[in-house]
N, C-alpha and C positions, 0 to 999 in steps of 0.2 A: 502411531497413536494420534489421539485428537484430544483435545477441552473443549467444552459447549458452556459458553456463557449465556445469560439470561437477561432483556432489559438494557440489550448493547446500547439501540437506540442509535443505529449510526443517519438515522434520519432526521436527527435534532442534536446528539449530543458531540460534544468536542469527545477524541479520544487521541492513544499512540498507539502503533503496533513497533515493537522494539524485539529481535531477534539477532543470538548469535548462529550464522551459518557456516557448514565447511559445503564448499563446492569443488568436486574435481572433474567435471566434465564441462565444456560450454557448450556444448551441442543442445546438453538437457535441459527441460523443463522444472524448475524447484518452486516448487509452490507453498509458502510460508503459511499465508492465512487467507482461509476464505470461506465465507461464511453468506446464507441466502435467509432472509426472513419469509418462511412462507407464504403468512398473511400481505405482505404490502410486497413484496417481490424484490424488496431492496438488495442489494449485493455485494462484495466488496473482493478482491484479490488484489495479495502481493505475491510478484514472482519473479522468477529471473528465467530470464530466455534469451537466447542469441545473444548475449554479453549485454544484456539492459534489465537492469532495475526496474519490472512496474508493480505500476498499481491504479485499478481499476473499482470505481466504486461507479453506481447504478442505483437511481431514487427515483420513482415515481416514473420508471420506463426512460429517462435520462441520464445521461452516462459521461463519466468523464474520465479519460484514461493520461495516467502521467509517466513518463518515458526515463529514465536517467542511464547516460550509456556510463560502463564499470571499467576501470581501467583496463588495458591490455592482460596485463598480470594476474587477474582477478582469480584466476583458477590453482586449486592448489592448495584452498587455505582458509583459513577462518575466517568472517568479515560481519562485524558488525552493521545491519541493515533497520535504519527507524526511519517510520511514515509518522508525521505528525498534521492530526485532523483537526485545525483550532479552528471552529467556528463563530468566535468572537471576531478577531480576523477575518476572516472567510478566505483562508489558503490552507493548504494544502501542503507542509514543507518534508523534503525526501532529503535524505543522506546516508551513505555508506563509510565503513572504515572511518568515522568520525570524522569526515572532511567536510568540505561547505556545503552548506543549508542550499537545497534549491529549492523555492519557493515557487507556488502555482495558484495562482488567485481561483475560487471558487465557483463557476460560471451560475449566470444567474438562475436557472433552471434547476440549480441544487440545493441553492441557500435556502436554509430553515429559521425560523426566528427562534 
């Protein structure tokens, strides 16, 4: 199944994408959220591939992709996964299994006011 939200606005607005996952293969592709604004082409994906956490977002035909490898263990089990988009800041911060915050500064090419 799917939700379609309205008004996301991830081309100016702060937001979180916050998901509990269970994973039992690592071979596979699991794709959380991803969502394309037709009109402005913008984009965003969270997924897990080859034992890494991403997430992919695309503004204005510019793109910035954030990588976090997942422990050894990772398969097998439930895991909480949150992408946090603060644009006041202008990073980007990823964590799993509620451990430490990795943080990704915003590259200039994406920043909105």
């Amino acid at each position: 199944g799917y939700a379609s939200l309205e008004n996301v606005n991830i081309d100016k607005n702060s937001f979180t994408l916050s998901t509990w996952v269970y994973i039992k293969d690592e071979e596979q592709v699991f794709t959380f959220f991803s969502a394309k604004d037709q009109e402005t082409g913008s984009s965003m994906v969270l997924n897990v591939r080859n034992g890494k956490l991403r997430f992919n977002i695309t503004i204005d035909g510019n793109s910035m992709y954030n990588t976090l490898n997942l422990p050894v263990d990772y398969v097998n089990g439930w895991m909480p996964l949150i992408v946090i988009v603060d644009r006041e800041a202008q990073e980007i911060r990823m964590c799993y299994d509620f451990d430490k915050v990795h943080s990704f500064a915003i590259p200039d090419a994406l920043k909105r006011s």
